[in-house]
N, C-alpha and C positions, 0 to 999 in steps of 0.2 A: 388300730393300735391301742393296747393298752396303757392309760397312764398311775394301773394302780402303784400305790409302793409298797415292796417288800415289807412283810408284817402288820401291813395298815388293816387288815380282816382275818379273823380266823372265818375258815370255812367247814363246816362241820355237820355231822346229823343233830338232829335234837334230840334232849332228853324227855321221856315221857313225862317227869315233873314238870317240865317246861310250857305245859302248856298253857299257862296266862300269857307267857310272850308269843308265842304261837298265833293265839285268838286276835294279840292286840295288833299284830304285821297283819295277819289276814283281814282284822276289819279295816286298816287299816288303806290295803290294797282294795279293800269295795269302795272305799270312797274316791278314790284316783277317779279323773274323768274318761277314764277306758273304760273305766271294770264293765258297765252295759255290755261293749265287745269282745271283754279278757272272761270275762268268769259267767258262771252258768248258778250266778246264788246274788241275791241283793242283799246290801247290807244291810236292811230292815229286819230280813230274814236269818242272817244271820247272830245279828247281836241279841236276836231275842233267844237263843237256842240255849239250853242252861250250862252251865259250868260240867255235866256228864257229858255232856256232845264234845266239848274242847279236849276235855280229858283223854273219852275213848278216842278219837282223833289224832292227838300226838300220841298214845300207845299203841297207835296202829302203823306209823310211820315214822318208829323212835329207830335211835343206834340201838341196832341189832336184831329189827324187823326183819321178817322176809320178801312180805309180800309189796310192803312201800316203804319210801325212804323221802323224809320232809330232809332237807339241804341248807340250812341258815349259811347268810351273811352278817358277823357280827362286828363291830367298831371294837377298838381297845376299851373306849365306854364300858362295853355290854349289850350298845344297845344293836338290837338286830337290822339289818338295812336292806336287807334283801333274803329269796325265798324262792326256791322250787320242789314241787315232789313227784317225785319216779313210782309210780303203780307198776307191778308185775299183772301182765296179762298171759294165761297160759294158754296153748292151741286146744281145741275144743270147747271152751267155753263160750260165751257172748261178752262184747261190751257194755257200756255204759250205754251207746243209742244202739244198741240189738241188733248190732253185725256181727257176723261169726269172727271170732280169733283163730286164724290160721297156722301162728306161729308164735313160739316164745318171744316177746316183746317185751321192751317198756314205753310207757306211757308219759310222757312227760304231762304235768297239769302246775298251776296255780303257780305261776310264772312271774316275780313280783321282785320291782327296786324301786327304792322311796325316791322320787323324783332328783332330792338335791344329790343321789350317790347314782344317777345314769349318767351316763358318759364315760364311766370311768375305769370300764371293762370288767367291772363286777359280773355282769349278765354272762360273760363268759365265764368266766370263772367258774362260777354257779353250774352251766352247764355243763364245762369240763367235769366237774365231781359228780352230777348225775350221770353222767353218760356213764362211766366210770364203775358206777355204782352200779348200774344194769348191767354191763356188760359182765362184770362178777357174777350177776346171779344168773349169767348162761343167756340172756340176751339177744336173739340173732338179728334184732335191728331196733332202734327206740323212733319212737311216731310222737307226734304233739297231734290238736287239734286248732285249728285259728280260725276265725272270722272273714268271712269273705274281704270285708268292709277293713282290719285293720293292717291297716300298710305296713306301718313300723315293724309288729311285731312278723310279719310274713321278710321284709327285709333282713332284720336280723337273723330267723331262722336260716335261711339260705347263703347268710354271712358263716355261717359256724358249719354249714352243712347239710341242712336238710334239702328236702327236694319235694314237690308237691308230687303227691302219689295219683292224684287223678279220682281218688274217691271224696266223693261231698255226703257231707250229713245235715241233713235239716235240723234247724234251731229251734231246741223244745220250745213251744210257746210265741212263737215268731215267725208266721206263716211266712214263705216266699225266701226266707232269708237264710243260710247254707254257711256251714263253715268247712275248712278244707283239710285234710287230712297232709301231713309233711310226714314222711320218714330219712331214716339216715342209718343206711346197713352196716352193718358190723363191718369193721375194718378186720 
């Protein structure tokens, strides 16, 4: 059950000027004591990357993108509290660990709420407007990718919807250890 309240978040794509708040949620979600099991970039990695990486980055995932779509949660503040982005996958091409795409998809990735604003049915929210957003761009099912190892995040998916597909991908860099493919087909 949700206990946001009415007007308490704008929910919204970002702007491609946007991107120093963009950089600062996302380094901000490497340092969470998940990010090892959430994200596939250390923060070390990341904050050394110049100010053109963050850039092209939100103008690759701004309002009015095609191919992806970054999702903010924002506070009446301004300030951002949560994050996800919807990658279009199209059928023929390969992904990210070089499986074929079968089918027009989205991808969800980099799935992120500041600890003190969990609870509070933001993470749905967030999904609601991705899902949303993929399914506009002709969508016939959206997939995430999770960590064997992380509970939480495998609960909630299947709280909202998804369902483990039965495909496992080995963890670049992390012999032995597999994360698990969720989808959730078009309604």
């Amino acid at each position: 059950m949700s206990t946001l309240s009415p007007g308490a978040y704008v929910i919204r794509s970002i702007r491609a000027d946007e991107w120093p708040a963009a950089k600062e949620l996302r380094l901000a979600a490497l340092q969470d004591p998940i990010a090892p099991l959430a994200f596939l970039e250390t923060y070390e990695a990341a904050v050394a990357r110049p100010d053109s990486f963050w850039k092209e980055r939100a103008a690759g995932a701004c309002e009015g993108a095609d191919r992806a779509q970054t999702i903010i949660a924002e506070r009446p503040d301004g300030v951002w509290v949560g994050t996800l982005t919807v990658l279009v996958e199209e059928p023929g091409t390969t992904d990210w660990a070089g499986f074929p795409v079968e089918r027009k998809q989205g991808h969800v990735v980099a799935v992120f709420v500041r600890p003190e604003e969990r609870g509070s049915g933001l993470t749905d929210v967030l999904f609601d407007a991705g899902l949303e957003w993929a399914w506009s761009r002709g969508a016939e099912r959206v997939r995430l990718i999770v960590h064997e190892e992380n509970g939480r995040a495998q609960r909630f998916y299947r709280k909202v919807g998804f369902v483990p597909s039965g495909v496992t991908v080995p963890l670049p860099g992390a012999p032995g250890e597999t994360e698990l493919e969720f989808v959730l087909e078009r309604p």
